[in-house]
C-alpha positions as CSV (number, residue, x, y, z in Angstrom):
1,X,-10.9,15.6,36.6
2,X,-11.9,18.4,33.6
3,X,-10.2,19.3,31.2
4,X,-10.2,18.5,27.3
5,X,-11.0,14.5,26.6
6,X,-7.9,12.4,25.3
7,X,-7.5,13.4,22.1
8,X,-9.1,10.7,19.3
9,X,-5.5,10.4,17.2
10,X,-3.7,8.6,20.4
11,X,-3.9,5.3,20.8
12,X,-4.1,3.9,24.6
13,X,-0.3,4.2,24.0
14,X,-0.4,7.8,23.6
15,X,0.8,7.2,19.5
16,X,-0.3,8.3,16.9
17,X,-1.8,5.9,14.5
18,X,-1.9,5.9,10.5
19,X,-5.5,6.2,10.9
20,X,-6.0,9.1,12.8
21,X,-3.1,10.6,11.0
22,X,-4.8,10.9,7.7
23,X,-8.0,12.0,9.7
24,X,-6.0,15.0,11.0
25,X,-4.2,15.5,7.3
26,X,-8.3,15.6,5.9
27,X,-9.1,18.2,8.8
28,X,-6.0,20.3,7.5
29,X,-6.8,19.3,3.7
30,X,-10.8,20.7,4.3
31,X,-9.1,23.8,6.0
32,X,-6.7,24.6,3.3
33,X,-9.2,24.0,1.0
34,X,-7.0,21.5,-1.1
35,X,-9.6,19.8,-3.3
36,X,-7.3,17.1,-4.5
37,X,-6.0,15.9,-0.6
38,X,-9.3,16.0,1.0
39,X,-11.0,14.3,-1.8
40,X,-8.9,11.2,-1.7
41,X,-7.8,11.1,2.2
42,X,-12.2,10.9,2.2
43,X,-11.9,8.0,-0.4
44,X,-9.3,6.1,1.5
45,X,-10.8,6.7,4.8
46,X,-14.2,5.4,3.3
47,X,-12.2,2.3,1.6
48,X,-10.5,1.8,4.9
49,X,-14.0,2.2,7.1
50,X,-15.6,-0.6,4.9
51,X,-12.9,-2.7,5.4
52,X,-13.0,-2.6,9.3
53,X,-17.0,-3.1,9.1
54,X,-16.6,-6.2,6.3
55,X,-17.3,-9.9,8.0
56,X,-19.2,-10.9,11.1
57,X,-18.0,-7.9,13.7
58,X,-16.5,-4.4,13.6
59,X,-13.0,-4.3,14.3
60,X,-10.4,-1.3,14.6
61,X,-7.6,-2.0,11.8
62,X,-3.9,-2.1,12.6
63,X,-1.2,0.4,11.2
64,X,0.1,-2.5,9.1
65,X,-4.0,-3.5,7.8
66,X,-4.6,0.5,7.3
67,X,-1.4,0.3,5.3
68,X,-2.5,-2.5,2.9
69,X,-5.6,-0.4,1.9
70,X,-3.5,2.6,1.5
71,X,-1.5,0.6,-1.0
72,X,-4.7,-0.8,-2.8
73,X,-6.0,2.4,-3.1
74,X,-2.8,4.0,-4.8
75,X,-2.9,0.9,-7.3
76,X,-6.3,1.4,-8.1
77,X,-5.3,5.3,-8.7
78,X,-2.2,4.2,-11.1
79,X,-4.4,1.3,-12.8
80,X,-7.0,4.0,-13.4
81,X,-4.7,6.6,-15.0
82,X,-3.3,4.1,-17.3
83,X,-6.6,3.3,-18.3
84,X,-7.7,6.9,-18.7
85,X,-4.4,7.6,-20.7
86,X,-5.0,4.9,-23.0
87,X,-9.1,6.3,-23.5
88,X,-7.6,9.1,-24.8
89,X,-8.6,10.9,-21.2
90,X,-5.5,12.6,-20.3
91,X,-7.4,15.3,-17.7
92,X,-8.8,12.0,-15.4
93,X,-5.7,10.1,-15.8
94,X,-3.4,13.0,-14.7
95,X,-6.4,13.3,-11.6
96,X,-5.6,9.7,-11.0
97,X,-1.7,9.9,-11.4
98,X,-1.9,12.6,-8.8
99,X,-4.2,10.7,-6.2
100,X,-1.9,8.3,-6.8
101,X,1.4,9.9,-5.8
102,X,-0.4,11.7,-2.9
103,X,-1.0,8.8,-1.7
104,X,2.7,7.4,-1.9
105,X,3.6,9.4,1.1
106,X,1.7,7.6,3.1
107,X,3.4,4.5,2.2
108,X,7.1,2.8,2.7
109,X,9.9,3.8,0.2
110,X,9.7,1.4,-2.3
111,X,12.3,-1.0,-3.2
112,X,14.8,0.0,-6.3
113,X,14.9,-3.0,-9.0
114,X,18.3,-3.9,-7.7
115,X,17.5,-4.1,-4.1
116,X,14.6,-6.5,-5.2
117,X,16.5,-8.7,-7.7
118,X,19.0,-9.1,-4.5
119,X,16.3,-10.0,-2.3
120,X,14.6,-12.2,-4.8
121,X,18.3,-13.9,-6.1
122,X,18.8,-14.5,-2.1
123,X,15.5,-16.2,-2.1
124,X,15.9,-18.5,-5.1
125,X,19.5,-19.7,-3.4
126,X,17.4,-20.7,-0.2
127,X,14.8,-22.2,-2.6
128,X,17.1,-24.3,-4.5
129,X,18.9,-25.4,-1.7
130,X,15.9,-26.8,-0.2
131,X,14.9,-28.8,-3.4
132,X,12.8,-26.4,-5.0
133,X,13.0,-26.7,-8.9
134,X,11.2,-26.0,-11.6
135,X,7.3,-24.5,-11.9
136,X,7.2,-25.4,-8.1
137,X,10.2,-23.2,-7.6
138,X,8.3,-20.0,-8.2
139,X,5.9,-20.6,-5.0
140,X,8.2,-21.2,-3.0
141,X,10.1,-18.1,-4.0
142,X,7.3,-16.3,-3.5
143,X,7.0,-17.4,0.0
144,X,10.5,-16.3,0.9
145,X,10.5,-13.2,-0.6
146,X,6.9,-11.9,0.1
147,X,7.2,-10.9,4.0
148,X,10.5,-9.7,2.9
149,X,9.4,-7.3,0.8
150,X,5.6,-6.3,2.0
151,X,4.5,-2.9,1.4
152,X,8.1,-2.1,-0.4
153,X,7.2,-3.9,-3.7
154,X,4.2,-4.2,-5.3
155,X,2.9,-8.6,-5.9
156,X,3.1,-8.6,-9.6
157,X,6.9,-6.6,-9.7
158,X,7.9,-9.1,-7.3
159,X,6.7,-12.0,-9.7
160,X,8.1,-10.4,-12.8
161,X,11.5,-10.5,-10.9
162,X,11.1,-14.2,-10.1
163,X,10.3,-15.2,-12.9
164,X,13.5,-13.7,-14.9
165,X,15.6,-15.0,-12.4
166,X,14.1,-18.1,-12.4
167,X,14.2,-18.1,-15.8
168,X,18.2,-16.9,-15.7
C-alpha cells in the first residue's frame, strides 16, 4: 500500500511518546524561531541520546527513563543559575532559571511541602512500626517514600523532610 510512512512520534501503539513529543516541540521551536526552546529541547535530546547509547547496546528509553533525564537536566539548569547568581552573573543565571522552568512543563507537578511532609510522616509510622529507629530509620524512610514520590519531589527535598520529621 502507498501512502505517507507511519509517522516517527507513534509508538507501535499508535501513542505518542515524551521523546518524540519534544522532537516535534524542537521542529515547532526551530520554526518559530524561539532561540531559548530549541536550544535546550537540542540539549535534552542530546543528554537523553547519550543516555540510550551509554553501556554495552543501544536501547530506546521509556517515558518514565526519558523523564528522569528531563528532571536531571532542569536540576542542572537551577544548580547552574544559582551558581551564576552567586558569580555575580545574573544574564546566564536568568538563561539558566529560564531553561530551567521550560523545562518544568515537561515534568509532573511537583509535590507542595505539605503533601510531602504527609507522605513522608505516613512513611516514618510504617517505619517505626516495623522496628526501624534511629540513624537506620532514615533508609528505611527513604525506601517507603521514594517510589512514592518519584518525579514529584526532588531526592534531597525529600531527605530534608525526613530528617525534620525524624528529628520531630
Amino acid at each position: 500500500m502507498y501512502g505517507r510512512p507511519s509517522s516517527p512520534s507513534c509508538d507501535n501503539r499508535g501513542m505518542t511518546t515524551l521523546k518524540s513529543k519534544l522532537h516535534d516541540d524542537l521542529n515547532v521551536a526551530i520554526r518559530e524561531r524561539d532561540e531559548l526552546s530549541s536550544s535546550t529541547l537540542r540539549l535534552t535530546l542530546t543528554a537523553i541520546t547519550k543516555e540510550e547509547v551509554a553501556g554495552t547496546e543501544k536501547r530506546e528509553l521509556s517515558d518514565d527513563e526519558v523523564l528522569k533525564v528531563i528532571t536531571r537536566e532542569a536540576k542542572k539548569r537551577r544548580e547552574a543559575a544559582d551558581a551564576f547568581a552567586q558569580g555575580g552573573r545574573p544574564e546566564q543565571a536568568a538563561r539558566e532559571k529560564a531553561e530551567g522552568e521550560f523545562l518544568a512543563r515537561y515534568l509532573p507537578r511537583q509535590l507542595s511541602d505539605d503533601e510531602l511532609d504527609a507522605i513522608v510522616a505516613q512513611a516514618v509510622e510504617e517505619a517505626k512500626a516495623a522496628g526501624a529507629e534511629g540513624p537506620r530509620a532514615m533508609g528505611a524512610v527513604m525506601k517507603i517514600v521514594n517510589p512514592k514520590v518519584a518525579g514529584q519531589a526532588e531526592g534531597g527535598r525529600v531527605a530534608a523532610a525526613v530528617k525534620r520529621l525524624l528529628a520531630g
